[in-house]
N, C-alpha and C positions, 0 to 999 in steps of 0.2 A: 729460367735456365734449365738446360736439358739433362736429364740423370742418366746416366748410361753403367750398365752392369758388365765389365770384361768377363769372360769364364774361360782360361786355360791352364791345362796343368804344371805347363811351363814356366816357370817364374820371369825369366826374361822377358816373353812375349809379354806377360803380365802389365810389367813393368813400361815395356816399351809404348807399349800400346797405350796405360793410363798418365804416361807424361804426354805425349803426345796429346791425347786429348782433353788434357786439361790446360793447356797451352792455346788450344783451340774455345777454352771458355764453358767447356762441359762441367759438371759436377759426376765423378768419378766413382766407382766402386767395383772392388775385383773379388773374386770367388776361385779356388784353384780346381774346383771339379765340381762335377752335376750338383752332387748331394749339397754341398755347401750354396749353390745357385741356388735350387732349390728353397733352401731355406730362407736363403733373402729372399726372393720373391714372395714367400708367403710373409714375412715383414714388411713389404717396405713395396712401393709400386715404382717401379723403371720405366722411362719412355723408350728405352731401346735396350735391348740383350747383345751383346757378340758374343759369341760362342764358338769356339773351337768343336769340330765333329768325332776328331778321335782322341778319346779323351777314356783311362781305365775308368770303371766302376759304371755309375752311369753317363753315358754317353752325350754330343749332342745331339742327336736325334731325340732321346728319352727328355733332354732337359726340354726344348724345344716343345713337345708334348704336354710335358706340369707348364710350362708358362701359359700355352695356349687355354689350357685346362683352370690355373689360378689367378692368370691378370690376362686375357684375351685382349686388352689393346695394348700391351707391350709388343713393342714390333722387336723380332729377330732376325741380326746377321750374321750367317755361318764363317765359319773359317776351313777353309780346307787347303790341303797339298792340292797343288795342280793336277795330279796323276790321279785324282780320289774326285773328280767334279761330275761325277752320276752322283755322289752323296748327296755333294750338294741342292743338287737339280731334284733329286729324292725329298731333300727339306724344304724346295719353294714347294715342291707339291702339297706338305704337308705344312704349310703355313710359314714359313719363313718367306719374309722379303724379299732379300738379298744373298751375295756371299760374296767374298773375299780371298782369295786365293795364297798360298806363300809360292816361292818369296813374295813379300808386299811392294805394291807399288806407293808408299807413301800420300801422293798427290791424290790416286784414285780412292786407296782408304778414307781420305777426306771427304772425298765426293760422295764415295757411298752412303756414308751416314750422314752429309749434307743433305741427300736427298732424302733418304729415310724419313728423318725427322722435321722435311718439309711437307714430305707426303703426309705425317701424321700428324702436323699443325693445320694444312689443308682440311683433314678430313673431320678435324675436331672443329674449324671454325663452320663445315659445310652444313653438321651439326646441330651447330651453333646459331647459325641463319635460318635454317629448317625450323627449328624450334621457336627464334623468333616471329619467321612468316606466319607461325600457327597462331600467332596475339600478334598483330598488326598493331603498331599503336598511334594515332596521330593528336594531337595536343588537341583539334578541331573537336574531339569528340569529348571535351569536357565541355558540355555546353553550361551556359547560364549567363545573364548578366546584372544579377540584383550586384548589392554593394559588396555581400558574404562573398559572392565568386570572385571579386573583383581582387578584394584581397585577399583571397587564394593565389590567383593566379599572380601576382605582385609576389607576395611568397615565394612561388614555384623559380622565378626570375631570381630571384635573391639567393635563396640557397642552393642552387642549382649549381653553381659551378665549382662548389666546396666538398669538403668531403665529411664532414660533421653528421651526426648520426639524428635520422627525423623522426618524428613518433608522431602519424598520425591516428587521431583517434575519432570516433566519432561510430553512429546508430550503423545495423547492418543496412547495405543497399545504398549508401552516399556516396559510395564511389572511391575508395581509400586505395584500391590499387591502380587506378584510373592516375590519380597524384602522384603515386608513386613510379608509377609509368614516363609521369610526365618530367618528373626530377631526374631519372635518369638520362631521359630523351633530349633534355634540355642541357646535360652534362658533359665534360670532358670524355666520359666515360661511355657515352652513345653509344660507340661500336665495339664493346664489351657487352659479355653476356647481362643477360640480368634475367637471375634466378627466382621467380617466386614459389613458397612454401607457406602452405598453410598449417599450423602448429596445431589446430583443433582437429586436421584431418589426418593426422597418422596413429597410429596405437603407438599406446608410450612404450614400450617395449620394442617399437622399431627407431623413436625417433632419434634416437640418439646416434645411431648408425644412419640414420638419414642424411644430418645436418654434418657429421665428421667425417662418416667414409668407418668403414672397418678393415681388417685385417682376415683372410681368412683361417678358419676354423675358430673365433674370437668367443662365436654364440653360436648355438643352433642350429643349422641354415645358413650359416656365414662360407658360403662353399668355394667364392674366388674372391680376393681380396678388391675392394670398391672403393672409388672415390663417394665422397658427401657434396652435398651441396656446399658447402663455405669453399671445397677446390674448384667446384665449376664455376663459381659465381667470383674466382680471382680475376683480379685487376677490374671489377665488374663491379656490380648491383645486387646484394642478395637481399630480396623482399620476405621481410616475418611477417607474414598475414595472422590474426587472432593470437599476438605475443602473451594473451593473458592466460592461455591456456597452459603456457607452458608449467609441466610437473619442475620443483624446486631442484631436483637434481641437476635439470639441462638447465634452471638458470644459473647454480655457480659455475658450468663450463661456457655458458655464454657470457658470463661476465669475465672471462679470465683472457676469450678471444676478444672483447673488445678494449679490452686494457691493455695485451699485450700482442693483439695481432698473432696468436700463434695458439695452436689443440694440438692435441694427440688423436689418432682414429683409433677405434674402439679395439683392445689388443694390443694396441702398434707402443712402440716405445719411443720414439721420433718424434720431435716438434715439429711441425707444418706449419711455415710462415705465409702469410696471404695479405692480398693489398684487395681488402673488399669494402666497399660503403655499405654499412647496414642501416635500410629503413623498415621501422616496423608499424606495425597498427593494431588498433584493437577497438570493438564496441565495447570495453568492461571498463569501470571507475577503475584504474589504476593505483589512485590513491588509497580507496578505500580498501583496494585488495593488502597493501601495503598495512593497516591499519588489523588487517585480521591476520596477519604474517602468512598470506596467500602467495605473496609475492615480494620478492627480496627489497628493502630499498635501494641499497648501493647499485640494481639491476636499473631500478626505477628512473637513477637520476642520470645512470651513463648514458638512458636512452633516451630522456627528454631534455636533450639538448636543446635541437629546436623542434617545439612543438607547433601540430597544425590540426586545428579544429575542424573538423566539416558539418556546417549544423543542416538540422535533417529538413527533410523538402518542403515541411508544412510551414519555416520558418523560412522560408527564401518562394513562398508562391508566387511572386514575379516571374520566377523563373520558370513555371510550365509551361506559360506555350512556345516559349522558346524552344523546351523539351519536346514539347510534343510534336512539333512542327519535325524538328531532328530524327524522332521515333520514326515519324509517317514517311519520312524520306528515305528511311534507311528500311523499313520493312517494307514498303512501296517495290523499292528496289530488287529484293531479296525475292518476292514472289512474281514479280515481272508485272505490276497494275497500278496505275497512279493514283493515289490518292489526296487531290487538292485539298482539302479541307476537312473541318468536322461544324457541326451544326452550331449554332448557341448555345443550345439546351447542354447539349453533350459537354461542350467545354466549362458551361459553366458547372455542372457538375464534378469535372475532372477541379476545379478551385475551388471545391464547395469539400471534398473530399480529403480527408486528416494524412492518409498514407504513412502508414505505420510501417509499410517496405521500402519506403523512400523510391528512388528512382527506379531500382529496383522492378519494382512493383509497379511504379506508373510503364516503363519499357515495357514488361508482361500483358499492361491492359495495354495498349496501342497494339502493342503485335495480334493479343484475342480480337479486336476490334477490327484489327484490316483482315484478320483471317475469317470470319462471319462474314462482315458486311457485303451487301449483296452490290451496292449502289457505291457513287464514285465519291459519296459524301460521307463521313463516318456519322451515323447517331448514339443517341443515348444507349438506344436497345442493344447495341453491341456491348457494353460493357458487364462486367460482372455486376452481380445484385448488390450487393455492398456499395459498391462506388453510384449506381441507380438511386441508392437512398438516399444519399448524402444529402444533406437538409442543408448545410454550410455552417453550421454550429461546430463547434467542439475540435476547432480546427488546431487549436493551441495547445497543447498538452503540458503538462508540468516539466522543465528540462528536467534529464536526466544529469547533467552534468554543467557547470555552469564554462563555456568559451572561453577562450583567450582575452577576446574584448571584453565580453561581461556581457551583462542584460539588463534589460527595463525594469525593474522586478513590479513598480505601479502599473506596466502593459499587462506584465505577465499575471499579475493575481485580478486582474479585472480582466481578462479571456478566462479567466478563469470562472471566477463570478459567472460573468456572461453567460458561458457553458452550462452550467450548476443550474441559473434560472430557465431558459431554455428548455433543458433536458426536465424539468419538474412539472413546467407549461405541458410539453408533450405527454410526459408519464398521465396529466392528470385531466385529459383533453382539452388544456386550454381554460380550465377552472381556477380564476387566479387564485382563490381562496385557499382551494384545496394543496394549490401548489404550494403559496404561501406557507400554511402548516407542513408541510412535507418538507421546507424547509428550517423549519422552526422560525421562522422569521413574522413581525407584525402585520397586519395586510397593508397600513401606512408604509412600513419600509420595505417593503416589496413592491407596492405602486411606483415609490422611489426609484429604486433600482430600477424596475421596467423606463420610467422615461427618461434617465439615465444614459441607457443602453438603447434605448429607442428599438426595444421589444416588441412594443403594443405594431409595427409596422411590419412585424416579421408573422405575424396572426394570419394562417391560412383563410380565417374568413372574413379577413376584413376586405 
């Protein structure tokens, strides 16, 4: 609903004008001169000003000037005598709208601020599109099809059309705003913004006026009053990217919006009601933050509602060459050269390789790879030296955090093992004795484990 600010010194007009428009379904507020305008604006943000031009003290011209000055997207409509419309004509120049003339024509005054504030819903949603077209998002681009993606995307189906708060979590580079992208996308709420904000990338000292919006002169540098992201991301999608980051100050105001749907901006005295779905995400144990008083729990549980795991890429390697396939077609693309394929050697290095940036990072090595390669085939020799080495060991790493579904934990501690023997073989060139002792282990239960594991076949000079 639209807020509009009357300014006349006239009480009548005052009056007539704010029945009027609250009869029409506006949300109302009157000021009887400049100085008093003034002062609300620097409180409170308006979608539309009318203001009367001659007015003692200061003026509307002067007021028209602090609004341009303190909230630059409040639009103004002048009011003038018919005999005084050079004034008027004087305030489009200087940034007014419209104007309005006395006596009123009723019907017209409707119309003017009809359009007014259709021009400036236009211009907010146009905005609004611009900013989406800058992150295109298509569900296509979540690629994968092990079992983990499968019931992701089951997931993404299910909570998708509700409005309950997600918390996904999972390693940097899995793709957590990717999901959240797609819960939107997939939602009632589609063609509503959806705002993401990354909490680890602002200095604590701004975020709070990030996330709320301030009032100006509030802090600092607060020089015209602003909306926060929670007002742009109304009726919309506001994405927490790295929630773990957050300083405990912004989480009891984000625990107070998501209990009661309503903040104050930074200054302002005003409750701001907002209809926003919050999904957030994080690479950090949660729990454990919770555990060292890092992080609030009452914060913890309003936002793991429904929780979604995304485990990291070394644990879903079914899924590379699907990725990769997807990489080569989308950089193929971008630099205008096809790239059908990559060798054996190459890919199977790209399986053989732990990926500790997750997709991330395998996206980075395809893109290095089609930019090198000289030929229409990708090889090994394109890749970084890191990923060159990859022997195909050590592909497992200890979770950092244990899934939704859970784990194997007899897989998990025997890639583990695995790894352990392996990496002692190398350390000690394949000396099984030496390796043995480097383990502490007998040279009997080490031949063990070698056939076991069916080691002895992994021996470069056999």
């Amino acid at each position: 609903m639209s807020t509009i600010l009357i300014v006349d010194d006239e009480q009548s007009m005052r009056d007539f004008l704010a029945i009027m428009l609250k009869k029409e379904g506006y949300n109302v507020a009157t000021a009887e001169d400049g100085y008093e305008a003034s002062q609300a604006i620097e409180e409170d943000i308006y979608d539309l000003v009318i203001s009367d031009i001659k007015m003692p003290g200061m003026n509307g011209l002067e007021l028209l000037r602090h609004v341009k000055q303190v909230s630059p997207e409040t639009l103004v409509v002048m009011i003038t005598a018919f005999s005084s419309t050079e004034d008027a004509v004087l305030a489009m120049k200087q940034g007014a709208l419209d104007y309005i003339t006395k006596p009123f024509d009723i019907e017209k005054i409707k119309l003017v601020i009809k359009n007014a504030l259709e021009r400036k819903k236009l211009h907010e949603e146009h905005e609004y599109y611009k900013r989406r077209d800058e992150h295109k998002f298509d569900v296509g681009n979540i690629v994968g099809d092990s079992s983990a993606i499968r019931q992701i995307f089951d997931l993404i189906q299910r909570v998708s059309p509700g409005k309950s708060t997600v918390l996904i979590t999972g390693e940097s580079g899995t793709g957590k705003e990717l999901i959240a992208r797609a819960i939107h996308q997939n939602s009632p709420r589609r063609d509503k913004p959806f705002v993401a904000v990354s909490c680890g990338a602002i200095p604590e000292s701004l975020l709070e006026s990030e996330l709320f919006g301030h009032i100006k002169g509030s802090f600092t540098g607060a020089i015209a009053n602003k909306m926060g992201l929670f007002e742009l991301a109304d009726t919309g999608t506001l994405f927490l990217d790295e929630i773990g980051e957050l300083p405990l100050l912004i989480q009891v105001k984000l625990l107070r919006v998501l209990q009661e749907r309503q903040f104050k901006r930074v200054g302002g005295t005003k409750d701001i009601s907002i209809d926003v779905r919050i999904i957030a995400a994080t690479n950090r144990d949660l729990r454990k933050m919770v555990e060292d008083n890092l992080f609030r729990e009452d914060l913890y549980y309003r936002l793991h509602v429904i929780p979604i795991h995304l485990p990291p890429l070394r644990e879903r390697k079914e899924d590379i060459p699907i990725l990769v396939e997807h990489f080569l077609e989308k950089c193929s693309r971008e630099i205008g050269k096809h790239f059908a394929q990559m060798t054996e050697e190459a890919m199977a290095k790209l399986l053989a390789y732990n990926w500790p940036g997750n997709i991330r990072e395998l996206e980075n090595a395809i893109e290095r790879a089609v930019a090198l390669e000289t030929d229409d085939v990708i090889d090994v020799a394109s890749f970084p030296e890191n990923i060159r080495g990859a022997t195909g060991h050590g592909s497992s790493l200890i979770p950092t955090e244990i899934p939704p579904e859970g784990i194997h934990l007899e897989n998990v501690v025997e890639e583990i093992e695995k790894d352990l023997l392996v990496k002692a073989l190398e350390r000690t060139g394949w000396v099984k004795k030496r390796a043995a002792k480097l383990l502490h282990l007998s040279f009997r239960s080490f031949r063990y484990r070698l056939d076991k594991f069916h080691i002895d076949d992994d021996n470069p000079e056999n």
